[in-house]
N, C-alpha and C positions, 0 to 999 in steps of 0.2 A: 301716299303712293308707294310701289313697292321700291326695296331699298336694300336689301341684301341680297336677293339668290335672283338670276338670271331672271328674266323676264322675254320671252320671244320677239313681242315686235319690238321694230327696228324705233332707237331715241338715239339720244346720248349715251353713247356706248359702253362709257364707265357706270352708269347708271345702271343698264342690264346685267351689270356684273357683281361679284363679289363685294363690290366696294371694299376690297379688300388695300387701298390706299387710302392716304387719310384726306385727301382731296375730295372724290364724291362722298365720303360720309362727309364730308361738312358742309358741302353744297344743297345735301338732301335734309342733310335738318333743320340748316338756313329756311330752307322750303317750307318744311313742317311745321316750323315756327311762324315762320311768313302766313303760312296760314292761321293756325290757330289766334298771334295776333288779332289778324282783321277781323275773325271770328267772333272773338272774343269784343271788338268796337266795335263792330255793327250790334252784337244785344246788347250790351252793355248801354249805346247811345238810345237805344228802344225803351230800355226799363228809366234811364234817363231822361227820356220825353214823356213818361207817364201816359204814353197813349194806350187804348185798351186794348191794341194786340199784344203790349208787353210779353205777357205769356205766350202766345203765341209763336213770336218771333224766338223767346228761348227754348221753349219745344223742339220746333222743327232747326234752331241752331244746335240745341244737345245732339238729336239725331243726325243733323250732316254731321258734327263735329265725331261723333261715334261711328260712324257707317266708315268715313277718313281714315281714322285712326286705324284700324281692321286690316283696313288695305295692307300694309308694309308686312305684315307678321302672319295673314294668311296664305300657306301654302298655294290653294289656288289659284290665289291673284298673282303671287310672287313668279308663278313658273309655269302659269296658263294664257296664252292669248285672250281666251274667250272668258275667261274668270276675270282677266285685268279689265277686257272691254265692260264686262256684266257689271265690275264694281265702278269703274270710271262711268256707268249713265249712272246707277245708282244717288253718287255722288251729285252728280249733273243736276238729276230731277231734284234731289232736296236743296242743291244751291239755288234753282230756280224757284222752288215754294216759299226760300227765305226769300229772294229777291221781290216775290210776289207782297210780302210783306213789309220790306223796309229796303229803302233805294242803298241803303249804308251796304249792304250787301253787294252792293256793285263791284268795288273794291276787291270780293275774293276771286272777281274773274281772270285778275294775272297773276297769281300764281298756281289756278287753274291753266292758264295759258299751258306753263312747262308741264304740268302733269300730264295734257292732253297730247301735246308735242311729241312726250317721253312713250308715252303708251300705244298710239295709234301709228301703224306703220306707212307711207308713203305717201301718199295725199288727203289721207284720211285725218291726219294731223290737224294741217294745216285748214281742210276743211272743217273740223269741228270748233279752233281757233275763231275762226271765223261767224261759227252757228254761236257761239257763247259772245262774241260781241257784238252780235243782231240784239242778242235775246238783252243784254245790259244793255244796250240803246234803246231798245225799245221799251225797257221796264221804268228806265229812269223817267223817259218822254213820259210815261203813262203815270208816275208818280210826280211829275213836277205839271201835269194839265198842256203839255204842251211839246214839241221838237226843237229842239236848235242846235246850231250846227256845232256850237261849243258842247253839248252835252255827247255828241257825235265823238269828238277830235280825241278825246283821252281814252277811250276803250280803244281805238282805232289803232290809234299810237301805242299802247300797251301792248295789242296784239302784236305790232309787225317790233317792236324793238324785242318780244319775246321769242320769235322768227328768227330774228336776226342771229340773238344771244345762243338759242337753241346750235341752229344751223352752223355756226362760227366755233361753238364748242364740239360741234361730231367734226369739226374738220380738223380741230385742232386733236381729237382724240384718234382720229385715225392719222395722223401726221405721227402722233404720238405712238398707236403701236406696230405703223412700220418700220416708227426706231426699235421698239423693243426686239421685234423681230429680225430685224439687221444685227442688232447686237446680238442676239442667240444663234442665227445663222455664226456672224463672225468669229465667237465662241467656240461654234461645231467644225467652224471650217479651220482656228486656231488648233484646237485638239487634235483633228486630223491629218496638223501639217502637223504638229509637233511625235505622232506616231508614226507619220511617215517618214519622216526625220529620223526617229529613233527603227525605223526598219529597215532604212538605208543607211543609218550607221552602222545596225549590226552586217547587213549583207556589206557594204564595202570591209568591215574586219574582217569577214570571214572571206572577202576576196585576196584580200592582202595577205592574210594567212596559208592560204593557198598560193597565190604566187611564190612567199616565199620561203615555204616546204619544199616547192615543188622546183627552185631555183638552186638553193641551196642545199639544204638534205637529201634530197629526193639523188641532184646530179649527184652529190658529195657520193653518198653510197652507191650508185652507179660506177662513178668511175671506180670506187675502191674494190669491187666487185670484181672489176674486169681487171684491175691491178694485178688481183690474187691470185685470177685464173691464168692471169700471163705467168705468175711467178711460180706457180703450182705445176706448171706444164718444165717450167724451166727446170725445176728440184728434179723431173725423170721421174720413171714408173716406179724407183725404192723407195722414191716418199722422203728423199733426202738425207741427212746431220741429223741423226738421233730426233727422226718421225715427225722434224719441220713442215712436209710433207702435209701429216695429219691435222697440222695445228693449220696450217694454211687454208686447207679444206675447211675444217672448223670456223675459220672466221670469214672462209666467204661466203658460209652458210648464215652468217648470222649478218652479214649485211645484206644478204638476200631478203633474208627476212624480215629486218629494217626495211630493206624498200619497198617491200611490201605493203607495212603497215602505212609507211609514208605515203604511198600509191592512194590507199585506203584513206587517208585523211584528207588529202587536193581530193577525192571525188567527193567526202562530206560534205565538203565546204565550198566545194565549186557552186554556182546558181540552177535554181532549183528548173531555168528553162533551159540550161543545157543538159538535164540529169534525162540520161537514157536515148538519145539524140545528138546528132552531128550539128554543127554551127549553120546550116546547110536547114538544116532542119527546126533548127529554133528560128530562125529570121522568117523562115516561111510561117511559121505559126504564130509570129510577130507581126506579120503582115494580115495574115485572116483576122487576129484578133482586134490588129486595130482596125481594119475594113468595118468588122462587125459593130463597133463600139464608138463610131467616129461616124460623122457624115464624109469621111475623104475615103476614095476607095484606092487601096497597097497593093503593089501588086509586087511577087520575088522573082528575079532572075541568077538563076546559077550561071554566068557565064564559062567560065571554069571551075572546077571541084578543084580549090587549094589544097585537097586533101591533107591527111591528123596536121592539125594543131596543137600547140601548148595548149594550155588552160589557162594562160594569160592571156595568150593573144587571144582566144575564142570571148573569152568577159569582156575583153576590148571594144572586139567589133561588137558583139550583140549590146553591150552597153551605149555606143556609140549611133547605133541604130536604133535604141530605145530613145536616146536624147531627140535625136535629128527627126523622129516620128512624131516626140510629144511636141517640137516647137512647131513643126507643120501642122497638127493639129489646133493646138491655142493659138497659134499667132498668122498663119499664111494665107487661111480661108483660100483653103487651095480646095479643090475636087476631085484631083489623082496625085497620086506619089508611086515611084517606085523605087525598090531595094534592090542592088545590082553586088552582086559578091563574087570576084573575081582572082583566080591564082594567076600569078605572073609568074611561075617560076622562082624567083628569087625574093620575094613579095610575093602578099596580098590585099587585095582593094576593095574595101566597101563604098560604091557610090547610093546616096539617098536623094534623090531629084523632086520636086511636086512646082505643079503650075499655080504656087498661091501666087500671092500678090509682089513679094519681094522686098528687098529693103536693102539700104544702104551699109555694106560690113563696116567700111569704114567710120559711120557715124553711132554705130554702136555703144550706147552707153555701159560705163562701169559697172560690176555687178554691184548690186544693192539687197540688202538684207529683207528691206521691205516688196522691193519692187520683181526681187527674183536676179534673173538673166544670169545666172551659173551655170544654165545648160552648154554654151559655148566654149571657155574657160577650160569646164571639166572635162567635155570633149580634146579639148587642145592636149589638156595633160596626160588626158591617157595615150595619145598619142604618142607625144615626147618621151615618156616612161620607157618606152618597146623601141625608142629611135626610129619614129613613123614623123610621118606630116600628115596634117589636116590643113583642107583647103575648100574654101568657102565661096562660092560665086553667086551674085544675084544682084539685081538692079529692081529698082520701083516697077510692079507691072509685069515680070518677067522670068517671074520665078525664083527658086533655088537651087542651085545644088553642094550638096557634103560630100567631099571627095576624101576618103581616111586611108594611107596607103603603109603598112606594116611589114620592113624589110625582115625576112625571114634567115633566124641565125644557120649559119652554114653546118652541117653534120658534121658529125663528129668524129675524128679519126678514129679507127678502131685498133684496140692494144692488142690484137690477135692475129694472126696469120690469116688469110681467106680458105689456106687448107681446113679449118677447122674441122673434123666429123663430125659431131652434131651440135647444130645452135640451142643456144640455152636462150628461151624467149626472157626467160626473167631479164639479161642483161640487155637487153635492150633499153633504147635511152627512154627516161618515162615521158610520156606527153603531159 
């Protein structure tokens, strides 16, 4: 039977395949073996009896035994429906012309059984199982002058325990490769977290980076800036104590230009959905996106334009609206959400609401490395970082909603007179 390259119809499934594990190759030559055996005691018991088909019976055994053999290593058979069916009667018709001759032949009908099992696809199987122990029942009856229900019962029983074995082994082989394929899924879906992982470690460095450019250097040089120009102004139009004056100019020029670059660096490094767009602007294209990509349809509400942010707080909120969007999604089996971004003046608020299903905050379990649930936590933190609150409502049934509220730092006195004649936009404070 064929034993190494795919075979179309549908058997035992490691059988159709490579045999490229060392289980069906030992299964298949058990088989091959199994036959050639019985092969070999049915002439053998013929030349044995001295009767005058002896020849005969090793004829037409050389030839089943040869036409058999062919099967496993001919292309045809190996990877043709219609070439495995053409050599399986093949084999059929010369097991039955042995059978014609000597009842000892009966014997190669069950490991016939698997072959026919293996080859012929859905009820075809099991009907030719069937035609093969008619034909041994009825050859034996006609070699032994007679029927009886004992000569009946072992072909019968060989067929259905061949059924059984058959059947019992495609269940176990496809039990078998939906593990394999869970495990290659859990592999791809391993590698996947582990890059997403490593792409949200680099986007939070390079958030953190930015925050703290843009906290520390960025105001550093600001203020020193506007230091200069106070003290510049103060020295008078002569420029000062032997041209203090010029050196003052001089070095507000070069923290100008340090803020610049600094400027230049929090926008590198800022996220790639707020680049070129207002926070206003990204949530809305957060919302389409997940509309588009989700069975929950987003929808954005500007209630107030909190107008410029830092670029701490803007990664805040839109990080925060990214979280509170992906647990709506995997977890709420909700049908709508919406995104609510609101100035208060002194603060601003991002509300995220959807009518999933709900859940108890307070029963909320620990995060877990395996199980997840950091989305909450990490929300809190960024929170707390900026001196905000995050606040969580929802009951079983009844929805949720993420209320994120970011007290905004107060402006900044200005080291100049309001006469000033004309603003220097560079010193402005940087966002």
């Amino acid at each position: 039977m064929p034993s190494t390259t795919p075979v179309p119809a549908p058997g035992p499934a490691p059988w159709r395949g490579s045999l490229a594990t060392p289980a069906p190759r030992v299964l298949a030559w058990c088989l091959h073996l199994l036959v050639g055996a019985l092969l070999v005691m049915a002439v053998g018991r013929a030349f044995v009896g001295g009767g005058g088909q002896a020849w005969a019976v090793g004829a037409v055994g050389a030839a089943f035994g040869a036409v058999y053999a062919v099967g496993p290593v001919l292309p045809a058979v190996r990877r043709s429906r219609r070439g495995a069916v053409v050599w399986l009667v093949g084999v059929g018709v010369l097991w039955a012309g042995l059978l014609a001759l000597t009842a000892d032949a009966m014997w190669l009908a069950f490991p016939l059984f698997f072959v026919q099992l293996h080859l012929l696809a859905g009820r075809a199987g099991p009907s030719a199982v069937a035609l093969t122990t008619g034909v041994a029942v009825c050859s034996y009856a006609a070699h032994q002058g007679r029927f009886t229900a004992a000569a009946a019962i072992g072909p019968v029983i060989g067929a259905a325990v061949a059924i059984a074995v058959v059947r019992g082994y495609q269940a176990l082989y496809r039990e078998s490769e939906q593990r394999r394929r869970l495990i290659e899924e859990l592999t791809r879906a391993r590698a996947d977290l582990a890059a997403a992982q490593h792409t949200a470690g680099v986007m939070a460095e390079r958030e953190r980076l930015a925050r703290e450019i843009h906290d520390t250097l960025a105001q550093g040089l600001s203020s020193i800036q506007l230091l200069l120009r106070a003290a510049q102004r103060s020295l008078g139009a002569d420029g000062g104590t032997d041209g203090a004056g010029r050196y003052v100019e001089q070095a507000r020029q070069a923290a100008a230009d340090n803020l610049a670059e600094a400027r230049r660096f929090v926008a590198a490094l800022a996220p790639q959905d707020l680049e070129g767009t207002t926070l206003a602007g990204a949530l809305e294209r957060l919302c389409a996106t997940t509309s588009a990509t989700s069975p929950v349809t987003v929808r954005f509400h500007l209630a107030h334009d909190p107008g410029p942010l830092s670029t701490a707080y803007e990664v805040a909120l839109l990080r925060i609206a990214q979280a509170a969007l992906g647990n709506t999604v995997r977890h709420a089996g909700a049908r709508t959400a919406a995104v609510t971004l609101s100035g208060l003046g002194d603060a601003v608020a991002l509300d995220v609401v959807d009518d999933g299903r709900g859940f108890e905050p307070a029963a909320l379990p620990a995060p877990d490395p395996d199980r997840g649930g950091f989305g909450i936590p990490a929300m809190r933190a960024r929170t707390r970082a900026l001196g905000g609150t995050l606040t969580i409502e929802s009951r079983p049934g009844a929805g949720t909603a993420v209320a994120a509220q970011l007290p905004l730092p107060p402006a900044p006195s200005p080291y100049e007179p309001a006469r000033a004649p004309e603003p220097d936009p560079v010193t402005e404070a940087p966002r």
